[in-house]
Structures are given as C-alpha cells and as structure tokens.
N, C-alpha and C positions, 0 to 999 in steps of 0.2 A: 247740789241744787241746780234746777234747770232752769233755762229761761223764762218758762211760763210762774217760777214760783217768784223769780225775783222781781218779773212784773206785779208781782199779785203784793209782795213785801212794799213797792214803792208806794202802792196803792193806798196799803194802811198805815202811813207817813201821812197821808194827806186827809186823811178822816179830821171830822169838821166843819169843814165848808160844805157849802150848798153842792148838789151834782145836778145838775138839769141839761136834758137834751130835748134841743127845738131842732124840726123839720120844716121846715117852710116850701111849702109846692115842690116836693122832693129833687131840689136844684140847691137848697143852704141850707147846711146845717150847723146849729152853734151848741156849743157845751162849755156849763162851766165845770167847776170843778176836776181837770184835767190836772193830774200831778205828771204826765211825761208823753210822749209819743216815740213810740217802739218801733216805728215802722211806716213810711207812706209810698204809695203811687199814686196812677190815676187809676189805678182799681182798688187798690185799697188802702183805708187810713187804721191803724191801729194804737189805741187812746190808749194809757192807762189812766184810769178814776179814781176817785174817793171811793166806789162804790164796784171797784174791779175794774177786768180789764172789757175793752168796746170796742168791738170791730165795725168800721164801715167799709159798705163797698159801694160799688160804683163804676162809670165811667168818665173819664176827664174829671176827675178828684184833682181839686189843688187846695191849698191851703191858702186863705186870703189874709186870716188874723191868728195869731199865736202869742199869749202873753203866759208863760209858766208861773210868773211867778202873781198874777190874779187867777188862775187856773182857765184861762179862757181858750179857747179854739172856734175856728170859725170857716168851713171846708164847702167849695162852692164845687158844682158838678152835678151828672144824674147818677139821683142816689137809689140804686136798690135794694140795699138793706141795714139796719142797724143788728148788731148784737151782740149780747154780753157772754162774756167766753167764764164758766162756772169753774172753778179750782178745782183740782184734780180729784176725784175720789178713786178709793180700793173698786174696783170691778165686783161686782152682787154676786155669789156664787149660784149655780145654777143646779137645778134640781138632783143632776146625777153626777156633782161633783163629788161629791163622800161614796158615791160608789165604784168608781174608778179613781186608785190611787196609785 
C-alpha cells in the first residue's frame, strides 16, 4: 500500500460528518470535516477529508485552528488553489495498445 492509499483509507474512517470548505478573500480558509493533515508548509497544506484527500497551496500558509477530533482546520495565507487529489485508477488503454505487444 502507498501513501496516497492510506490517506484515501483514513478518509473513509471519517465519512459522516459534514465536509465543507469556505474561502474567504482568498487569505482564510476553513474546513470541516478534516480526519488528518498529511503534510504542511507555507506553500502547502494537505488535508485528508471525509470526502478525500485536499490540496491547498499558497504562499505564507500557516495553520491558525486545528481541532481533529471536531474535524476542523482553519489555514490563513495567500491561497492559490484548492484541490481534491482523485484515487488512483488503472491507466485507459490506448488505441494501439493490442497492437503492439
């Protein structure tokens, strides 16, 4: 098992709860539903959710509130982007794969 799955395992531990991410004047951002945090800097925060895993990035990222066990987070800085990292899939075969073998 790789990192990315056991984040994605912690994730669906905490199905349930509410997941909501608020942006406010892209300086705070708050989440609940947060079952762990995988990783931070001031460029970036990575969440794991109820609802997967969530990359924020940014500049001057700090963490202001962190309560795991209400699922809360609450990351002040300039944020330029949110987004949810999808579980691994098999790779789509491509047109001339069954004809080179």
């Amino acid at each position: 098992m790789n990192g990315r799955e056991g984040m994605e395992d912690k994730a669906r531990l905490g199905r349930g709860r509410v997941h909501t991410a608020e942006l406010v004047n892209r300086e705070t951002a708050s989440f609940t539903g947060v079952v762990d945090v995988e990783a931070f800097n001031e460029e970036e925060v990575v969440l794991v959710t109820d609802l997967g895993v969530l990359l924020l990035a940014g500049e001057g990222l700090h963490i202001v509130k962190l309560n795991l066990d209400d699922g809360v987070l609450v990351a002040e800085g300039r944020v330029l982007a949110m987004e949810y990292v999808q579980e691994n899939k098999p790779a789509k075969k491509g047109v001339f794969s069954g004809l080179f073998k």
